[in-house]
Backbone as numpy.savetxt, mean C-alpha at the origin, in Angstrom:
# Nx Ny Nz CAx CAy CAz Cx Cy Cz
-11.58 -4.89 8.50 -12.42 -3.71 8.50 -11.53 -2.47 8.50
-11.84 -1.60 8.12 -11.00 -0.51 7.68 -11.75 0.97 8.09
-10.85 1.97 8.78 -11.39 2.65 9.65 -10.97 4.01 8.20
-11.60 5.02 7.63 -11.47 5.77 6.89 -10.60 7.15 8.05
-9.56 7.43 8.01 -8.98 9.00 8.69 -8.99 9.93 8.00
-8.92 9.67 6.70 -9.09 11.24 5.57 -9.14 10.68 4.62
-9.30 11.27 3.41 -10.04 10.67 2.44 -9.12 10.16 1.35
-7.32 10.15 1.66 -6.57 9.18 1.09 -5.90 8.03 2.24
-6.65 8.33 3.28 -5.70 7.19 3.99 -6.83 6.31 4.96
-6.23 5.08 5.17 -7.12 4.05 5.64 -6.57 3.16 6.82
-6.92 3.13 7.89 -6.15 2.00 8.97 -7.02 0.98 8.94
-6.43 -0.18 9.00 -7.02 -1.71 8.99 -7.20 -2.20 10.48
-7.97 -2.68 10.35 -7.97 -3.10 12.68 -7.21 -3.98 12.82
-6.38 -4.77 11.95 -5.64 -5.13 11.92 -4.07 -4.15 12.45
-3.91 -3.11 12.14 -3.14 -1.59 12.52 -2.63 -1.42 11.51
-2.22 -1.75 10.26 -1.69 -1.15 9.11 -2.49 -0.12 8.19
-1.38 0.49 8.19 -2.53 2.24 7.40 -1.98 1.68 6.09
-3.04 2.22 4.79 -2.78 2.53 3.77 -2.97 4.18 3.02
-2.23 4.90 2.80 -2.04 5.86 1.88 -1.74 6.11 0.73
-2.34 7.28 0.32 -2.33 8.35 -1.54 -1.27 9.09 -0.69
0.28 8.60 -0.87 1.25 10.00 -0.76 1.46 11.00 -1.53
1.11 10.67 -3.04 1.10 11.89 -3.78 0.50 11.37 -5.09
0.40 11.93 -5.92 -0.08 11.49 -7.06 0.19 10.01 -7.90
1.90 9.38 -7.82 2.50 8.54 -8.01 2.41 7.80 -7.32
2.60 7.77 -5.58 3.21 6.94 -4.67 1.89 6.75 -3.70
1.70 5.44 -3.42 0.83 4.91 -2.10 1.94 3.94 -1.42
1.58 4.51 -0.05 1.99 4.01 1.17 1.80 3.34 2.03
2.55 1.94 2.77 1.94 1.13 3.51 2.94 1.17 4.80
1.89 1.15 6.10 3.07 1.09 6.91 2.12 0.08 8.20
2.93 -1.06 8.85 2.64 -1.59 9.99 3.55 -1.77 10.67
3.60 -2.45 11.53 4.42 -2.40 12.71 6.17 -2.88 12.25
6.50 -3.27 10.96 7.60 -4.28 11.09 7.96 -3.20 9.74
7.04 -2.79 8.57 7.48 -2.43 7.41 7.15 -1.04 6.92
7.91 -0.31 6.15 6.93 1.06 5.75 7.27 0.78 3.86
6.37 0.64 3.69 6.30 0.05 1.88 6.04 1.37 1.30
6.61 1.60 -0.01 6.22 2.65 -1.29 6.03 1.68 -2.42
4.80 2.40 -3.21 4.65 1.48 -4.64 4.23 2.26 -5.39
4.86 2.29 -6.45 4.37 3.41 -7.29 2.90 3.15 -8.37
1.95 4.22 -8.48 0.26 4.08 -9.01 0.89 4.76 -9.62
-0.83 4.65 -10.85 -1.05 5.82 -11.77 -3.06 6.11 -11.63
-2.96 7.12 -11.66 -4.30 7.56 -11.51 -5.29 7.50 -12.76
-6.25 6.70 -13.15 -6.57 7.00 -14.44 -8.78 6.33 -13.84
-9.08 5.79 -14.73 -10.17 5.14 -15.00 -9.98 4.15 -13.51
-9.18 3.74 -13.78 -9.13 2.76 -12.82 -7.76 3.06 -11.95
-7.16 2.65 -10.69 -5.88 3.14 -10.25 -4.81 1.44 -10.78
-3.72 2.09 -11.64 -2.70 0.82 -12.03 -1.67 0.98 -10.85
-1.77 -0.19 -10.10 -0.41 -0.22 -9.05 0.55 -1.18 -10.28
1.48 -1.07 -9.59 3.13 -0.90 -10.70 3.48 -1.70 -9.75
3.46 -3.44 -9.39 3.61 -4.12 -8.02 5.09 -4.55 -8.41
6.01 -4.12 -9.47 7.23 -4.78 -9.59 7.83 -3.26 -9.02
7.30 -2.32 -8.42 8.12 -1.44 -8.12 7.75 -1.11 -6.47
7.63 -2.05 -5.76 7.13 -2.19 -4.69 8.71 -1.81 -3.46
9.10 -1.08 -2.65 10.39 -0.88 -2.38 9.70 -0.60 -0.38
10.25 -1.86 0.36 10.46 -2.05 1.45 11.02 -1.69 2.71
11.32 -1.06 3.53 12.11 -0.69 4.49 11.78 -1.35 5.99
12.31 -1.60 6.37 12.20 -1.42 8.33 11.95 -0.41 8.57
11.93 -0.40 9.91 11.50 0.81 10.86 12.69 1.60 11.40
13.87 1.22 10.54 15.01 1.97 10.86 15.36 2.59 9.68
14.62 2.60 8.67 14.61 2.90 7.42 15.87 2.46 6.76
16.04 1.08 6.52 16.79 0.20 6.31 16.24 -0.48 4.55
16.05 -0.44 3.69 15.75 -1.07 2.23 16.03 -2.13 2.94
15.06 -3.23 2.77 14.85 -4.71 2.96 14.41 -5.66 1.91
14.56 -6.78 1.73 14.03 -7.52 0.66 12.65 -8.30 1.55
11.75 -8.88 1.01 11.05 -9.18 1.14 10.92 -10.28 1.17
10.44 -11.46 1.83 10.46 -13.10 0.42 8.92 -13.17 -0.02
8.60 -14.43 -0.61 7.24 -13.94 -1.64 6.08 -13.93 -0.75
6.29 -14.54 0.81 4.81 -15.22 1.23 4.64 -13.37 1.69
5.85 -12.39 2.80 5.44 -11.03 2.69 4.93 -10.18 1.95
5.63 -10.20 0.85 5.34 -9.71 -0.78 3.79 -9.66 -0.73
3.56 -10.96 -1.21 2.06 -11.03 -1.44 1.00 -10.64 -0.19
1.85 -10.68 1.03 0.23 -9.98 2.24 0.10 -9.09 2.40
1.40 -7.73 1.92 1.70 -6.26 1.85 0.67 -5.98 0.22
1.42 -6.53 -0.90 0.58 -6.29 -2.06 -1.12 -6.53 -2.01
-1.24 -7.45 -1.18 -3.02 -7.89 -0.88 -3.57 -6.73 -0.32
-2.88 -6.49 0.72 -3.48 -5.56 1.92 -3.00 -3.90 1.15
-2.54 -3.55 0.60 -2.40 -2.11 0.15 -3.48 -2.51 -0.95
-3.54 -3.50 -1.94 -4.97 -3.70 -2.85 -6.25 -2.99 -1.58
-6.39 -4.03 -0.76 -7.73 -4.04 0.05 -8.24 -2.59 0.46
-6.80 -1.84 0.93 -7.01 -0.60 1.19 -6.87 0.59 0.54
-7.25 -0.08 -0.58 -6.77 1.29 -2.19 -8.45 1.15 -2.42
-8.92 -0.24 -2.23 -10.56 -0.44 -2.74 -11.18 0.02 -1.66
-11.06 -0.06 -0.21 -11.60 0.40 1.00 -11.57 2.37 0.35
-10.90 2.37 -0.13 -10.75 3.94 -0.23 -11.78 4.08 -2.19
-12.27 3.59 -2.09 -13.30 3.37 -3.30 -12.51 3.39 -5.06
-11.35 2.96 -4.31 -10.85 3.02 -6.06 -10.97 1.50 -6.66
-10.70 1.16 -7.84 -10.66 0.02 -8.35 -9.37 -0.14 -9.45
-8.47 -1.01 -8.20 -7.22 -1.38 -8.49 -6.97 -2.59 -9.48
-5.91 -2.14 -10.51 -5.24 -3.03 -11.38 -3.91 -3.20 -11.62
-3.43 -4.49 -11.23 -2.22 -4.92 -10.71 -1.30 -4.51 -11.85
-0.57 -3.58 -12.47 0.56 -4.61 -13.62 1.59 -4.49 -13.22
């Protein structure tokens, strides 16, 4: 379930927020990771998931392995649609 704070950003009760940082960039951050992925705004919003770039909380670039990958990419989806857009992966 997803709690709306302004009208680009979204916290999950789970505690991970999703954000519109700027026109290009949405933002994911929970307790372990703070994710950037670069969108494009059009008809529909295209997330760009091969440009997905990871950090710690020490702002450290981290790699990911695939089972993270895919619950960060799920959950920034969930909370791009919680925020009424309709996301397409390429």
């Amino acid at each position: 379930m997803f709690t709306v704070i302004s009208p680009q950003k979204v916290k999950n009760s789970d505690g991970y927020i999703v954000q519109v940082a700027n026109r290009y960039t949405v933002e994911y951050s929970d307790d372990d990771y703070t994710v950037a992925i670069e969108v494009d705004f059009g008809v529909t919003l295209g997330l760009y998931k091969n440009t997905l770039v990871a950090s710690n909380k020490s702002n450290f670039e981290v790699t990911l392995n695939q089972v993270q990958y895919q619950k960060i990419l799920d959950r920034i989806v969930k909370g791009l649609e919680a925020m009424g857009s309709q996301v397409e992966q390429l």
